[in-house]
C-alpha positions in Angstrom: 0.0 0.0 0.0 2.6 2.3 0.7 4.5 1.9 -2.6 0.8 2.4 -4.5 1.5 6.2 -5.5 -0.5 6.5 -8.3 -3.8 8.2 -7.5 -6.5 5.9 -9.5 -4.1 2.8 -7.1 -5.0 5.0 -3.5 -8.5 5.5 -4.5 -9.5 1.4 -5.5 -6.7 0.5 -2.8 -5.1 -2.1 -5.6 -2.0 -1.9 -7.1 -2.3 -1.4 -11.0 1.3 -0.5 -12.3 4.6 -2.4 -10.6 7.0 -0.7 -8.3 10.0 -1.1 -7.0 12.1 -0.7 -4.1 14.9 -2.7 -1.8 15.6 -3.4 1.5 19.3 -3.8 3.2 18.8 -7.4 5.3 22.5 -8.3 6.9 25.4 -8.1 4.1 22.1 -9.2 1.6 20.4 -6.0 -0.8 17.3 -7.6 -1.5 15.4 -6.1 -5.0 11.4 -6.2 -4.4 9.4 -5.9 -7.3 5.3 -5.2 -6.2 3.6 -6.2 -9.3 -0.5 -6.4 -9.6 -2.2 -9.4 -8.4 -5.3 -8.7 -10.7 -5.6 -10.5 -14.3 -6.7 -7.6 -15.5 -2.8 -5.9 -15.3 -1.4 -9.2 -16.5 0.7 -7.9 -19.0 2.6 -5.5 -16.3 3.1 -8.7 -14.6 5.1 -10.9 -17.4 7.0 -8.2 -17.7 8.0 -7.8 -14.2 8.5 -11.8 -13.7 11.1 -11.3 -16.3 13.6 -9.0 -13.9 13.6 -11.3 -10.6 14.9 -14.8 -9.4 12.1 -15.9 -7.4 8.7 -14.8 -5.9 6.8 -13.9 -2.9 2.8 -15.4 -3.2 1.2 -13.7 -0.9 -2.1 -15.3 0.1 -4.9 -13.8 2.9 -4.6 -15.9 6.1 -9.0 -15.7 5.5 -9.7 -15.5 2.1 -7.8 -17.4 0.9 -6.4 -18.2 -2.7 -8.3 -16.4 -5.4 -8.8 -16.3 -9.1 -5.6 -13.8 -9.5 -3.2 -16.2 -7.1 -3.8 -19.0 -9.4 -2.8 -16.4 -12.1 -0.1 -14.9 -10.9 1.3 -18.6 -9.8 0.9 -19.9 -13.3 3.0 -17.5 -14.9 6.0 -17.6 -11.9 5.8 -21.6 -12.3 6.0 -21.3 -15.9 9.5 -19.4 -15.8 10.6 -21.8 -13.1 10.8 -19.5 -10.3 11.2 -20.7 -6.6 8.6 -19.2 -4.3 8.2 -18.4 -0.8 4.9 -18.8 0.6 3.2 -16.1 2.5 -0.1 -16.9 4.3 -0.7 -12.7 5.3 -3.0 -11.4 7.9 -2.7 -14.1 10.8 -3.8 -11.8 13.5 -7.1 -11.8 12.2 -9.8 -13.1 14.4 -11.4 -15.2 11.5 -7.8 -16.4 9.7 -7.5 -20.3 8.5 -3.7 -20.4 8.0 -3.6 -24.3 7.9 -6.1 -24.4 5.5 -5.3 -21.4 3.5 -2.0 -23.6 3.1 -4.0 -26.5 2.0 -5.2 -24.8 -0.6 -2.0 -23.3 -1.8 -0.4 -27.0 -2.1 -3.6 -27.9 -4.3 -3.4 -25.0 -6.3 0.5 -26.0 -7.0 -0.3 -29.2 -7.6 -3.4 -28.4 -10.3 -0.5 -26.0 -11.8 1.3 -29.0 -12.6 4.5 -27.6 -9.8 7.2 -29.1 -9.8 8.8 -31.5 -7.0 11.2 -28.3 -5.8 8.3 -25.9 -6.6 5.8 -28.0 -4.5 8.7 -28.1 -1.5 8.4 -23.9 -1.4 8.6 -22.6 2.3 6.2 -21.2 4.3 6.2 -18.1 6.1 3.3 -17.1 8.6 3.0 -13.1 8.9 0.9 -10.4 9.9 1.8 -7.2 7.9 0.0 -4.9 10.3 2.2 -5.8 13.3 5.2 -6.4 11.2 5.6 -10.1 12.3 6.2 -13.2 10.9 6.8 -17.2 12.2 7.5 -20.5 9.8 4.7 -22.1 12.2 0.9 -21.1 12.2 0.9 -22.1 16.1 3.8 -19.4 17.2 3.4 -16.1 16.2 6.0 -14.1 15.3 8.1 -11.7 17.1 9.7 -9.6 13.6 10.3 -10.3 9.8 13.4 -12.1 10.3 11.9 -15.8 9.2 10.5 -13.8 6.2 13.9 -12.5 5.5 15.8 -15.8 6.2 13.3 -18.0 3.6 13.7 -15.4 0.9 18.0 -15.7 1.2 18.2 -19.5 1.7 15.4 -20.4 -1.2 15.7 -17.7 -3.9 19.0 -17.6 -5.6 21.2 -14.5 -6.3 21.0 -12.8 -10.2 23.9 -14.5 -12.0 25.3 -12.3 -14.9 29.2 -11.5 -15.9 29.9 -7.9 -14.5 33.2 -7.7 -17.0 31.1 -8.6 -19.5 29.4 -6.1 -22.1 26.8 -4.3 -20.7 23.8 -5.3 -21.0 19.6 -4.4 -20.0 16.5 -5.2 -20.5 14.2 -2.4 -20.6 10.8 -3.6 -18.5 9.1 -1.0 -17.1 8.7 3.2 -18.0 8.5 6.3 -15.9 8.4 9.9 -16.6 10.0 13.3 -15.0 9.0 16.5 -15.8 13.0 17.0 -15.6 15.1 14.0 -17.0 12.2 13.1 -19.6 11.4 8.9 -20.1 13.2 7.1 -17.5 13.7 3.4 -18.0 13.4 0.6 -15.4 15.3 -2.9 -15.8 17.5 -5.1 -14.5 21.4 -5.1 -15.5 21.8 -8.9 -17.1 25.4 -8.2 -17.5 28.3 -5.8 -17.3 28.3 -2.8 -15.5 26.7 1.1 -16.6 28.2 4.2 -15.9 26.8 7.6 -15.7 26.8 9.5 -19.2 27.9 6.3 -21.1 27.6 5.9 -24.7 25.0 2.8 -25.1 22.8 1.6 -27.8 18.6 1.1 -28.0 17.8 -2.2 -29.7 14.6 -4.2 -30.1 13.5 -7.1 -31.5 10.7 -6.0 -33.8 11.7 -2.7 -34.5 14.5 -2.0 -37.6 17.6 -0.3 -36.7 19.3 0.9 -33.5 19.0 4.2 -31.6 23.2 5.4 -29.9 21.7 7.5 -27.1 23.8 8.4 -23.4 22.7 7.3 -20.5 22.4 10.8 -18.3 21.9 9.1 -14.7 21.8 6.0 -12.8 19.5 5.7 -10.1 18.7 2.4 -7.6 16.1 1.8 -4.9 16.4 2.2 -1.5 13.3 1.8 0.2 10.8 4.4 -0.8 13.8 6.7 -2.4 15.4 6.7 -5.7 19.2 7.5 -4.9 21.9 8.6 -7.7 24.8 6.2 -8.4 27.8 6.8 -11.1 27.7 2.9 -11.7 25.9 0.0 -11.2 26.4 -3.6 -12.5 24.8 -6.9 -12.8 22.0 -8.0 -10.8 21.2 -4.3 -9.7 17.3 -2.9 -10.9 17.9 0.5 -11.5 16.5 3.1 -13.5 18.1 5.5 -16.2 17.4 8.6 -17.8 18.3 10.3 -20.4 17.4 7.8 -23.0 15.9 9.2 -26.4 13.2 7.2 -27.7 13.3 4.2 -24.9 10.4 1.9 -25.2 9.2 -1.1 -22.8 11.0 -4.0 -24.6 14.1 -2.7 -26.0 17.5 -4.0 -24.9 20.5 -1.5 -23.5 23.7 -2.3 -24.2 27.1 -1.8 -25.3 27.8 -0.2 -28.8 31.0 -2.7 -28.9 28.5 -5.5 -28.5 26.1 -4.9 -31.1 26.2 -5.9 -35.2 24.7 -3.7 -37.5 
C-alpha cells in the first residue's frame, strides 16, 4: 500500500502499475518488485516476472487463494521460479492459515509444480504488526523468518559484470526534468553515468546510440543517484531518447549492425 502512488491505485486500494524498491537485510540488498495481483494488469506482470529470481505469493490468512493467485502462480511456475509462501493477515480473528495452506499445495499441484516448486517454504506473517513465524501455532516476534526464507530459497542474479553491458528495458517512468526514464534489470556488465549505449529491439528496424544521463537504484521508498551499477542491480536510467518497454540496453562494442 505504501508503494501504491498512483492516485486511480489509492482511491480502488489495488496496485495497478509495478514498483520497486529494496531493502538492506544483513550483508544481503534484496530487490522487491510489487507487481498487480489482478488479471486484469497481467501484461505489467510478465514483464515484471522477467527481472527477478524468485517470488513472494502472498495469500490472505482468511480468504484465501483467489482467481488472481492462481494467475499470478501460473505465470511464476511457468518461468521456473522458486517461491516463498506467504499466508498474510494471521492476527485476524477469522484467519484459517492451515487451510489457507492446504489450498496453496492444491493449487501448485493443479498448476502441474514441480517436485522443488511444490517443497516452497512457508512463512506465517501479519503485515499490520510487522511479524512473521514458519509455524501457524507461534506467532512471530519480527520479519526475520520472512527474510531468512527469501536468502536461503531464492538464488542471487547471476550475470558477468566484465562482460558487455547489458539491460533489459521492462518498465517506464516519466519526469517533468530528465524526460522517459527506463526501469530494468542489469543482465550483464556494469553502466556508468553518461555512457555511450545503444537502443535495440526485437521487432523494430535499426538501432537508436543514445547516453545514459543518470543511474538511479532503490532504496526503500527513495530513488538514490549512483555513477555505476552492475549486474543484478534494478535500477532506473534517464536520459534515453526514444526508450520503449522492450528494447535491450547495451554496449555499442556488443552490437552488429
Amino acid at each position: 500500500r505504501v508503494m501504491d502512488s498512483n492516485d486511480l491505485e489509492r482511491e480502488r486500494g489495488i496496485t495497478i502499475l509495478a514498483k520497486n524498491t529494496s531493502v538492506k537485510y544483513g550483508n544481503y540488498k534484496i530487490n522487491i518488485v510489487d507487481t498487480p495481483g489482478h488479471a486484469d494488469f497481467g501484461g505489467e506482470v510478465e514483464r515484471i516476472l522477467k527481472m527477478v529470481n524468485g517470488v513472494v505469493l502472498v495469500v490472505d490468512a482468511f480468504e484465501g487463494t483467489m482467481p488472481q493467485t492462481r494467475f499470478v502462480l501460473k505465470k511464476a511456475l511457468e518461468l521456473n521460479h522458486p517461491v516463498v509462501v506467504v499466508v498474510n493477515k494471521t492476527d485476524r480473528p477469522d484467519a484459517r492459515p492451515k487451510e489457507v495452506v492446504d489450498e496453496v499445495l492444491e493449487l501448485f499441484m493443479e498448476l502441474g509444480a514441480s517436485d522443488e516448486q511444490l517443497d516452497s517454504p512457508v512463512v506465517f506473517c501479519s503485515a499490520r504488526n510487522g511479524t512473521a513465524s514458519s509455524s501457524a501455532d507461534v506467532p512471530g516476534t519480527d520479519l526475520i523468518p520472512l527474510f531468512e526464507a527469501i536468502v536461503r530459497h531464492i538464488p542471487a542474479p547471476g550475470g558477468d559484470e566484465n562482460a558487455p553491458a547489458q539491460m533489459l528495458i521492462s518498465a517506464l517512468d516519466y519526469s517533468d526534468y530528465v524526460g522517459a526514464i527506463g526501469i530494468g534489470r542489469i543482465e550483464r556488465g556494469t553502466l556508468f553515468q553518461n555512457q555511450q549505449v545503444v537502443l535495440a529491439n526485437f521487432h523494430s528496424e535499426g538501432q537508436i546510440r543514445t547516453k545514459i544521463t543518470n543511474i538511479y537504484q532503490f532504496e526503500g521508498l527513495s530513488r538514490v543517484a549512483v555513477e555505476s551499477a552492475s549486474a543484478g542491480d534494478i535500477v532506473c536510467v534517464s536520459g534515453l531518447e526514444g526508450v520503449k518497454i522492450g528494447d535491450t540496453l547495451c554496449s555499442p562494442d556488443d552490437v552488429t549492425p
